[in-house]
C-alpha positions, 0 to 999 in steps of 0.5 A, spaced: 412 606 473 412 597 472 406 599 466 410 604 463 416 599 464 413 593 461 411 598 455 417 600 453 419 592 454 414 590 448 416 597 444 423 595 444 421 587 442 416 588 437 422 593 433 426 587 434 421 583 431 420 587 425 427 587 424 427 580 425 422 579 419 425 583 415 432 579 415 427 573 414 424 576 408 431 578 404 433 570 407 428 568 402 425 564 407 417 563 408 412 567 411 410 561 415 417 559 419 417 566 422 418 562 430 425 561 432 426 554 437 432 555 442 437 551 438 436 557 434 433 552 428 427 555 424 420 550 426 414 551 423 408 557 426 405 554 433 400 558 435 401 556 441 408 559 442 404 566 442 404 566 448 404 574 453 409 577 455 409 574 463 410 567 460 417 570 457 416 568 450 419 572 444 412 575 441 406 578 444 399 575 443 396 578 439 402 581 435 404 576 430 410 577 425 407 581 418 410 582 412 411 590 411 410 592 404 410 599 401 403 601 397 405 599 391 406 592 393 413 592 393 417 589 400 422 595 403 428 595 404 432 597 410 438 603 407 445 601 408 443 593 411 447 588 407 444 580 406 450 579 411 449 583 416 442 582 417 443 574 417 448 575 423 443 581 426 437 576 426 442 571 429 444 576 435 437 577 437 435 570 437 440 567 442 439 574 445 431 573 446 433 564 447 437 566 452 432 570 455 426 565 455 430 560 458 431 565 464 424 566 465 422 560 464 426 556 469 426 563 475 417 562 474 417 554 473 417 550 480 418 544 481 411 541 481 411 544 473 417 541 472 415 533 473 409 534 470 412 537 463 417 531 465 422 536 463 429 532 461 434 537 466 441 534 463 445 539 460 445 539 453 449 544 453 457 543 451 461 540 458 467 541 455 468 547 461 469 540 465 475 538 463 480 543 466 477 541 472 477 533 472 485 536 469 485 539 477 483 534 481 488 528 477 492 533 479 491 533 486 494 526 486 501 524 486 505 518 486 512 517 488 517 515 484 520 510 490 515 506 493 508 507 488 505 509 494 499 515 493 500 523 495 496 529 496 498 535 492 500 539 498 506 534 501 512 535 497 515 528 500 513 521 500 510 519 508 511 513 506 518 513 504 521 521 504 521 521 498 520 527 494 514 529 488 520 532 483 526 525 485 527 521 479 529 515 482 533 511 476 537 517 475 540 517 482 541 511 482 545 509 476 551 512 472 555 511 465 556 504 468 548 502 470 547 502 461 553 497 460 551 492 466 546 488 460 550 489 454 556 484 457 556 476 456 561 473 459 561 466 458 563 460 464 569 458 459 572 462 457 579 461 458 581 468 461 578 465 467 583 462 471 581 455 475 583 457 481 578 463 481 572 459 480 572 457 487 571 464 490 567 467 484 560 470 485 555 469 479 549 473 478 543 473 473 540 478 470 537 478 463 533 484 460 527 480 457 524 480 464 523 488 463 518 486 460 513 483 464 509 489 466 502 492 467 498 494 460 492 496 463 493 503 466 490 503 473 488 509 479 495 506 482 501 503 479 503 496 480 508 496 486 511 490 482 514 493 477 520 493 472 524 499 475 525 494 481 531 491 476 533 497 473 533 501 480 538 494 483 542 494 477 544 501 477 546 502 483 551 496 482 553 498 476 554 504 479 559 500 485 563 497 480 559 490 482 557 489 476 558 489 471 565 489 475 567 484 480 560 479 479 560 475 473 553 475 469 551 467 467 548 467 460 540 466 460 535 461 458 528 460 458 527 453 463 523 447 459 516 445 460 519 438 463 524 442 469 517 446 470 512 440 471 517 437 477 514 443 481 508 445 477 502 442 473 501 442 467 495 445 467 498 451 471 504 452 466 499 452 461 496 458 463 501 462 463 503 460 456 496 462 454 499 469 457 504 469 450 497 471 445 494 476 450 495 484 451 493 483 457 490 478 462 490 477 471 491 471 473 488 474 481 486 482 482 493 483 483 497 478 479 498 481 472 501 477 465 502 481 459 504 478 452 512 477 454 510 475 462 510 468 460 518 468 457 519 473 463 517 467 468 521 462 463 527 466 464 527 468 471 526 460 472 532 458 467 537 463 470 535 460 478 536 453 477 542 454 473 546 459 478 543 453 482 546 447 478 553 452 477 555 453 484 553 445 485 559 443 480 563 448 482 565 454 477 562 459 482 562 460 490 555 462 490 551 466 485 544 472 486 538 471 480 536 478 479 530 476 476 522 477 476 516 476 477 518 473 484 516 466 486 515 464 492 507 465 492 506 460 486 503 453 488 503 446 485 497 449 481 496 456 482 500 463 481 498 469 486 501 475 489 506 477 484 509 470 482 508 465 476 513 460 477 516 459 484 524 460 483 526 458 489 523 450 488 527 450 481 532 451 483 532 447 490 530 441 484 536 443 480 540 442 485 539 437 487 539 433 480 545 437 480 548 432 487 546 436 493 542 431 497 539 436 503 537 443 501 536 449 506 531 454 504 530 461 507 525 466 507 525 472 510 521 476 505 516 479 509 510 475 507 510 468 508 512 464 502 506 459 502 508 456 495 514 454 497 511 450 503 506 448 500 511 443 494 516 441 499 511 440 505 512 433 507 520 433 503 526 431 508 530 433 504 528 440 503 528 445 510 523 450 509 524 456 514 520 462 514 520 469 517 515 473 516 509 478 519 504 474 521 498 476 526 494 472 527 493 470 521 490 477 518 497 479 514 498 477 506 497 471 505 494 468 512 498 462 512 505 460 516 503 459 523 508 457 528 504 450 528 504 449 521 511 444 521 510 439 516 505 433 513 505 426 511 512 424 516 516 430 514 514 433 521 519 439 524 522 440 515 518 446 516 520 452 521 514 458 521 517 464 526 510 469 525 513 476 528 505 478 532 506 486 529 511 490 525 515 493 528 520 487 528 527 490 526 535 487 525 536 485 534 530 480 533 531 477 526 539 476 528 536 473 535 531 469 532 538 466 527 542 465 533 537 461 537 533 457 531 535 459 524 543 456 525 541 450 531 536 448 526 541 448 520 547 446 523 543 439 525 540 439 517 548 439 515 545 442 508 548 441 501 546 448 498 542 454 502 537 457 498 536 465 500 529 467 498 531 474 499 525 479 499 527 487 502 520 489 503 521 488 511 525 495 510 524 502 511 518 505 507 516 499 504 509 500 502 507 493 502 511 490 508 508 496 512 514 496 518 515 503 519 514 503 526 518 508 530 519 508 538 523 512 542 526 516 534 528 509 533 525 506 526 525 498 527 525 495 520 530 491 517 536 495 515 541 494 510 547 492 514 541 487 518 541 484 512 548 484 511 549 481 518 544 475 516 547 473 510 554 473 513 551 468 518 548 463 513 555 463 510 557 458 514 553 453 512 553 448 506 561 450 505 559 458 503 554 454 498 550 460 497 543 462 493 540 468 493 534 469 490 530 475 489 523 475 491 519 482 493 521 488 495 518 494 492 522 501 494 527 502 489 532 506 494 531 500 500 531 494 497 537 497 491 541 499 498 539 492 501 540 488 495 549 491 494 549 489 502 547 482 500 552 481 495 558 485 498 558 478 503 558 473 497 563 478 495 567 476 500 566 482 504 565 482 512 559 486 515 560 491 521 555 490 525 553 490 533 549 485 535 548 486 542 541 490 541 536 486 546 530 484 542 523 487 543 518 483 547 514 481 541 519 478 538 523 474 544 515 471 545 515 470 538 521 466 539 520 462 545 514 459 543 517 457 536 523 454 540 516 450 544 513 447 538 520 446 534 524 442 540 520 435 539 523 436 532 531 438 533 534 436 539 538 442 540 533 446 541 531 444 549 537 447 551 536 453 547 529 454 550 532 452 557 539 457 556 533 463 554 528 462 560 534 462 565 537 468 561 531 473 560 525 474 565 520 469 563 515 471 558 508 468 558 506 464 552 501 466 547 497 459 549 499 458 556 494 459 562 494 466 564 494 466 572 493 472 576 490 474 583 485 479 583 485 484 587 478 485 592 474 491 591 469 494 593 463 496 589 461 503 590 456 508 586 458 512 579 457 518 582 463 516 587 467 514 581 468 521 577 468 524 585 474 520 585 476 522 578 475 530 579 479 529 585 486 527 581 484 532 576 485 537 582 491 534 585 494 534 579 492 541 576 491 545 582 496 543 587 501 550 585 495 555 585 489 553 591 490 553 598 490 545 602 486 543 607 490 538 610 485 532 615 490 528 619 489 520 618 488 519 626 481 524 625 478 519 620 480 513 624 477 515 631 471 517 628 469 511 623 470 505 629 472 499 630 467 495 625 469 501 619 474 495 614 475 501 609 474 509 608 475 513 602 475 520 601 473 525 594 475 532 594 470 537 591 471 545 590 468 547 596 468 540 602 471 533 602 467 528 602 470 522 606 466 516 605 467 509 610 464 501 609 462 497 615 463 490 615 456 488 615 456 491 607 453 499 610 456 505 607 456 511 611 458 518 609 461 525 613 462 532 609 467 536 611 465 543 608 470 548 606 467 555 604 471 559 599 476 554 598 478 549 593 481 543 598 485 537 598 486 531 602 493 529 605 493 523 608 
C-alpha cells in the first residue's frame, strides 16, 4: 500500500513537471534554468538538487526535466493552453511544491542539522500580520484623561481618580465663557475702575503663551505636568463667573535677565534660553523644555513679580498667578521637578523692591520646596514655611526635615512640618496652622504672604499619592481644607496676599481647589468645621516641630506646653523609648503551636464540640508548692498541662479524653 502510494505520488509530480517544462519552453526560457529556488526565481541546474523522493525535492533522481518533441523535431503544443495561463499554471505549481519542500524539510531536519547547516531561522516571510496584534496590545492600555495615570482595558474607571475611560474632562469643565476667559485685557488704568475698588480688588495672571510649554517627545506615559492643567483651571472659573467676571486679568510680560539673575545664575537662565532654538530637550528625566518653554518660564516669572509689586503699591488686595511651568523646585542653579525659574522667589524679591521689608512664604504643596529653601536659606527677611509629605526622607525630593531650620544666623526662618505618611488630611493641616504656621507668623509680623499653592496633596492625585481611606473616610486635603487654610493666612500682612500655582496634577482636584482658593481672596468666608481631632501621625508631627522650632519663636513654649497637658502624651521620634518587659519563660516550639492549636479550637470549635472542664484547684493541688507557673494546651483527643519549678525542671501531665474534642476552662 505505502509502494503504491508513493508511485501514484511520483506519477502525479513527474506530470506536473512536464507540464512545467512545457510552460517553460512557450516562456522562452532555456533549457538549463529548469530548477525553481523557493522564492519562485529561476537559478541555474544544480545537480545536487536531484535529489529522491524521501528528501522532498521537486524532481526524482534519475527523472530530470526533458524537451518533448514530436519526430519531426517540432516542440508539441498543449491544445487549448494560452502563454498566459501556462505562466500563472506553472507559477501555482511552484509555490505549490515550494511549499511543500519546506514542510518536509523542517518535519525531517532535526535540530543537530539545523546548527550544523547554520540555518538562519528569522522570518523573511512578510510580518505585516503582526500589526493588528501590536494594534491590540497598545490598546489594552488606557490613560485617563484626569490625573495621566495608566489603566487596564478591562476597568472602565480610573483607580486613581474614578474617572471614567470615555470623560472628556475640559468639556466638563468649561462653558461658553471658559473661550472668552484669555481674550479680555483689562488694563490696571483704566479709568472705569473707581479708586475705592482698588482696595478690595482680587488680580489674576494668566496668559496663553504658557500653554505652550509642553513635551515633544511622545512617551509610554504622558507627563502629568501638562498644559491642560491651566485650560482645566480656567474654565471651571470662567464657568463660575470668576474670571473673566469678578477677577480682574494683569496684563503679561516676560521678566528681564537682570530680575532673574537676583535669584538665579547666569549660568542657569542661560540654559534655559538655550531651550528657545531646540525641538526639544531635558533638563533631568523629568523636566522637559521645548522651543516655547523658555518664554513660557520668562511669562510666568513676569506676571508673579508684577502681582507681587501690585498688590505692595496698592491697586489690588491680593492676586492668584495662574501660571507654568511651576517653581518651587528650581535652585540657585539648577531646574528640576517640573520647574525652571523659581516664581515664589521672583515674587518674594519683587516685593520687597517694591517696599515690603518681611515677606512670609508658605508651601503646602505636597512636595517639599527645596529651592525656595535653598535661595532664602540664611534670609531674615524672608520666612519659609513648608508642609509637605516626607518620610523619613524617602518621598520627592528627600529634603525638608523638621531640623533643617536655617544657615549662617538665619536660624528658625526656615520651619519644615514633614508629615511621616500619607494619609494627612484638612484636621491635621488646620492643626498644624492653629499651633505653628500663625504663632510663628504672628511673630514674623509679614509685610506680604506669598502662598506657594500646590493641590496635589488632594484626592486622586497621581504624584501626591494621599489617597488613604480609614473607616470610609478619604483623608486628603479637600477643597474646603484649602479654603480654610487661606482664609486663615488672611489675617496676616493686612489681607496682602499671593497665590501662586505650583503642582497639582488631577484636573477635576486642583480646578475645584484652586475656585475654592479664590472664592476667599474674593471676599467669600469658608464654612468649614474644624473641630476634627487630628490623626496620631500628625499630632507626633507636630509636637516634634514645636520641640526644635521653640528655641527660635518664643511663643512656641507655651504652645507646646498647652498641647502636652491637652492630649495624651505621644512619645517623640527621637526620645528614649522606656518600657518593662514582661518576664517570660522559655518553652519548647512544639508548645508553642500546642498553644496556637489550642486558640484555633476555642475560637472555631466552641459552638459545636463538647467541653470538658478542669477545675483550677485540681491542678494547683497536684503540682505543690515549688510549682511557680503551669500551662495547659488542649488537643483533640487530651489536655496537656504542663508545670515549671523553681529550680528551671518542666514537668508534664496528660489528661486523656478519648472520643472527644475538649477545652479547658479555668
Amino acid at each position: 500500500m505505502i509502494e503504491s502510494s508513493q508511485r501514484n505520488d511520483f506519477e502525479e509530480r513527474h506530470m506536473d513537471c512536464e507540464k512545467l517544462h512545457l510552460s517553460c519552453q512557450k516562456g522562452g526560457a532555456d533549457e538549463n534554468h529548469h530548477n525553481h529556488s523557493e522564492n519562485g526565481q529561476v537559478h541555474p541546474h544544480n545537480d545536487t538538487d536531484h535529489v529522491n523522493e524521501t528528501n522532498g525535492n521537486l524532481l526524482p533522481e534519475g527523472n530530470g526535466a526533458s524537451h518533448c518533441h514530436d519526430e519531426n523535431g517540432w516542440e508539441e503544443k498543449s491544445p487549448g493552453i494560452s502563454g498566459t495561463d501556462t505562466a500563472e499554471e506553472s507559477n501555482r505549481v511552484v509555490e505549490h511544491y515550494t511549499e511543500k519542500r519546506k514542510r518536509q524539510r523542517d518535519r525531517d531536519m532535526t535540530f543537530q542539522d539545523m546548527y550544523n547547516l547554520n540555518m538562519d531561522f528569522t522570518d523573511e516571510d512578510d510580518d505585516s500580520d503582526w500589526a493588528p496584534f501590536q494594534n491590540n496590545v497598545a490598546s489594552e492600555k488606557w490613560f485617563c484623561a484626569n490625573c495621566t495615570m495608566v489603566n487596564w482595558f478591562d476597568v472602565f474607571y480610573c483607580e486613581v481618580c474614578g474617572e471614567h475611560t470615555d470623560s472628556d474632562v475640559l468639556s466638563s469643565l468649561s462653558s461658553s465663557r471658559a473661550q472668552e476667559a484669555a481674550h479680555i485685557k483689562v488694563k490696571l488704568e483704566d479709568s472705569s475702575i473707581q479708586k475705592s475698588s482698588l482696595e478690595t480688588r482680587t488680580l489674576v495672571g494668566f496668559d496663553e503663551r504658557m500653554l505652550l510649554h509642553s513635551e515633544v517627545e511622545l512617551k509610554a506615559h504622558p507627563h502629568p505636568e501638562r498644559p491642560d492643567r491651566l485650560r482645566a483651571i480656567a474654565a471651571t472659573l470662567a464657568a463660575a463667573g470668576i474670571f473673566p467676571g469678578k477677577c480682574f486679568p494683569i496684563p503679561a510680560r516676560e521678566i528681564t535677565a537682570e530680575e532673574l539673575q537676583m535669584v538665579h545664575t547666569a549660568e542657569h537662565t542661560g540654559a534655559v534660553d538655550f531651550t528657545d532654538c531646540m525641538v526639544t530637550s531635558y533638563f533631568t528625566p523629568d523636566t522637559y523644555a521645548n522651543e516655547h518653554s523658555a518664554c513660557a518660564a520668562r511669562l510666568a516669572a513676569g506676571l508673579c513679580a508684577d502681582l507681587s509689586t501690585s498688590i505692595m503699591a496698592g491697586h489690588a488686595k491680593n492676586g492668584f498667578a495662574l501660571v507654568r511651568p511651576p517653581g518651587h523646585h528650581a535652585g540657585v542653579k539648577d531646574a528640576m521637578g517640573f520647574c525652571l525659574y523659581n516664581n515664589a522667589a521672583v515674587a518674594a524679591l519683587a516685593a520687597q523692591r517694591a517696599g515690603a521689608k518681611k515677606v512670609l512664604i508658605l508651601d503646602w504643596d505636597v512636595h517639599h520646596g527645596n529651592g525656595t529653601q535653598e535661595i532664602f536659606d540664611g534670609c531674615k527677611s524672608v520666612l519659609y514655611i513648608s508642609l509637605h509629605r516626607h518620610e523619613g526622607g524617602k518621598f520627592y525630593p528627600g529634603t525638608g526635615a523638621a531640623d533643617e531650620v536655617g544657615v549662617n544666623g538665619a536660624e528658625g526662618y526656615c520651619v519644615n512640618i514633614p508629615w511621616k505618611c500619607g494619609g494627612v488630611g484638612d484636621c491635621d493641616y488646620i492643626f498644624a496652622f492653629k499651633n505653628i504656621v500663625l504663632p510663628i507668623a504672628l511673630e514674623f509680623s509679614p509685610d506680604l504672604t506669598i502662598i506657594s499653592a500646590g493641590f496635589d496633596a488632594a484626592r486622586g492625585d497621581p504624584l501626591g499619592c494621599c489617597d488613604v481611606r480609614i473607616q470610609a473616610i478619604a483623608l486628603v486635603v479637600t477643597p474646603a481644607g484649602y479654603e480654610q487654610m487661606t482664609h486663615m493666612l488672611t489675617s496676616l500682612s493686612g489681607g496682602k496676599l499671593l497665590v501662586i500655582l505650583e503642582g497639582g496634577y488631577n484636573l477635576r482636584s486642583i480646578s475645584s481647589s484652586a475656585k475654592a482658593v479664590i472664592k476667599v481672596l474674593l471676599g467669600e468666608s469658608p464654612v468649614y468645621d474644624v473641630d476634627i481631632e487630628p490623626s496620631k501621625a500628625g499630632v507626633q508631627t507636630v509636637l516634634e516641630v514645636l520641640e526644635i522650632q521653640k528655641k527660635f519663636w518664643s511663643t512656641l513654649g507655651s504652645t507646646l506646653t498647652r498641647i502636652q497637658s491637652q492630649r495624651r502624651p505621644y512619645p517623640l521620634q527621637n526620645g528614649k523609648k522606656e518600657a518593662k518587659k514582661k518576664r517570660r519563660v522559655l518553652v519548647p516550639l512544639w508548645w508553642k503551636w500546642g498553644r496556637k492549636k489550642f486558640f484555633y479550637i476555642l475560637l472555631r470549635q466552641r459552638s459545636t464540640m463538647p467541653e470538658l472542664h478542669i477545675n483550677q484547684a485540681e491542678l494547683v493541688c497536684e503540682r505543690g508548692p515549688a510549682v511557680t507557673s503551669v500551662f495547659c494546651a488542649v488537643f483533640p483527643d487530651c489536655i496537656e498541662v504542663m508545670s515549671v519549678c523553681c529550680n528551671g525542671a518542666v514537668s508534664f501531665c496528660v489528661f486523656p479524653v478519648p472520643g472527644y474534642n475538649c477545652q479547658f476552662a479555668w
